[in-house]
N, C-alpha and C positions, 0 to 999 in steps of 0.2 A: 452476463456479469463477468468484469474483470477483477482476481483478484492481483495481486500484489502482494511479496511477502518480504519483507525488510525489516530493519531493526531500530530503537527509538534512536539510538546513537548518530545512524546516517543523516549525515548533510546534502542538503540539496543544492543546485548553482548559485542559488541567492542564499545560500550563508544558514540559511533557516533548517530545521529539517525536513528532511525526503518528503516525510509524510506531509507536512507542512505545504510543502511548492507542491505535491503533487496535488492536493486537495484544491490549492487555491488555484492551479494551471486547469484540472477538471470543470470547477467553476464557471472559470473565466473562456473556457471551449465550446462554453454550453451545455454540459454533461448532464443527465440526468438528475443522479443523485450520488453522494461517495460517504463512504464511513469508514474512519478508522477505528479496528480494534486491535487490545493492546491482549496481549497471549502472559500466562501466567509461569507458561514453561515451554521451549521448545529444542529444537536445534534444526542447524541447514549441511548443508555443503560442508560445511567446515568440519561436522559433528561436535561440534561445541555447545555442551548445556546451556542454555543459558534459563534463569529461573527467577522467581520472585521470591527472593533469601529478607527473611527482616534485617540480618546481620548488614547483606552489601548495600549499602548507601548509592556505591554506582552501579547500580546494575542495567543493563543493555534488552530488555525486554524484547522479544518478537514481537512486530506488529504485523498486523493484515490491513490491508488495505483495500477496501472494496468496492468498485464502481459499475454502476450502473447503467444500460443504455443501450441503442442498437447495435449489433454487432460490429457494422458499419463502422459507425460514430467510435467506438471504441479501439480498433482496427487502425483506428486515423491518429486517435488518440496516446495509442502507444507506440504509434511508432516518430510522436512530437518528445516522448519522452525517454527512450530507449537508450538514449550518450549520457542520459542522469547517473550518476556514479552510487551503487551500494542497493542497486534494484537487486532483490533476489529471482524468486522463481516467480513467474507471471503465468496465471491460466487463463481459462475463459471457458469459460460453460454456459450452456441455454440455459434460461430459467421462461418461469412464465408471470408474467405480471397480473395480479387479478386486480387490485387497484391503487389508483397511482394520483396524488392532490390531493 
């Protein structure tokens, strides 16, 4: 599993957002499977809070982004998307699939 850690605000090459191109570029690869989830409170690099305030109307939320697939496949995959601007920190961990369809 690859995660992806970005924020809802980042744009992707096609105008949309990150998480957006990244999802439908995942898709379109072949990829297993991908989910975004959106974080309630976090910070990065920057040490910048950023939080789910009712007050901020704009608020820039953490998202993860999570995809699925052989390590291979994924290996391949992120280095098709690596020039995308506002990627944060990218992991990749084993997992074990017990079922999948």
């Amino acid at each position: 599993m690859m995660r992806i850690f970005t924020e809802e605000r980042a744009r992707g090459p096609h105008h949309r957002a990150l998480f957006e191109d990244i999802v439908r570029k995942a898709r379109d690869d072949g990829i297993a499977g991908a989910s975004v989830l959106r974080g309630v409170m976090g910070f990065g690099s920057s040490s910048t809070i950023h939080n789910a305030n009712i007050l901020d109307l704009s608020s820039n939320l953490p998202l993860v982004i999570e995809i699925v697939d052989t390590e291979e496949k994924l290996r391949a995959f992120f280095h098709s998307i690596e020039d995308f601007n506002d990627i944060g920190l990218v992991t990749m961990e084993k997992v074990e699939v017990l079922h999948y369809g």
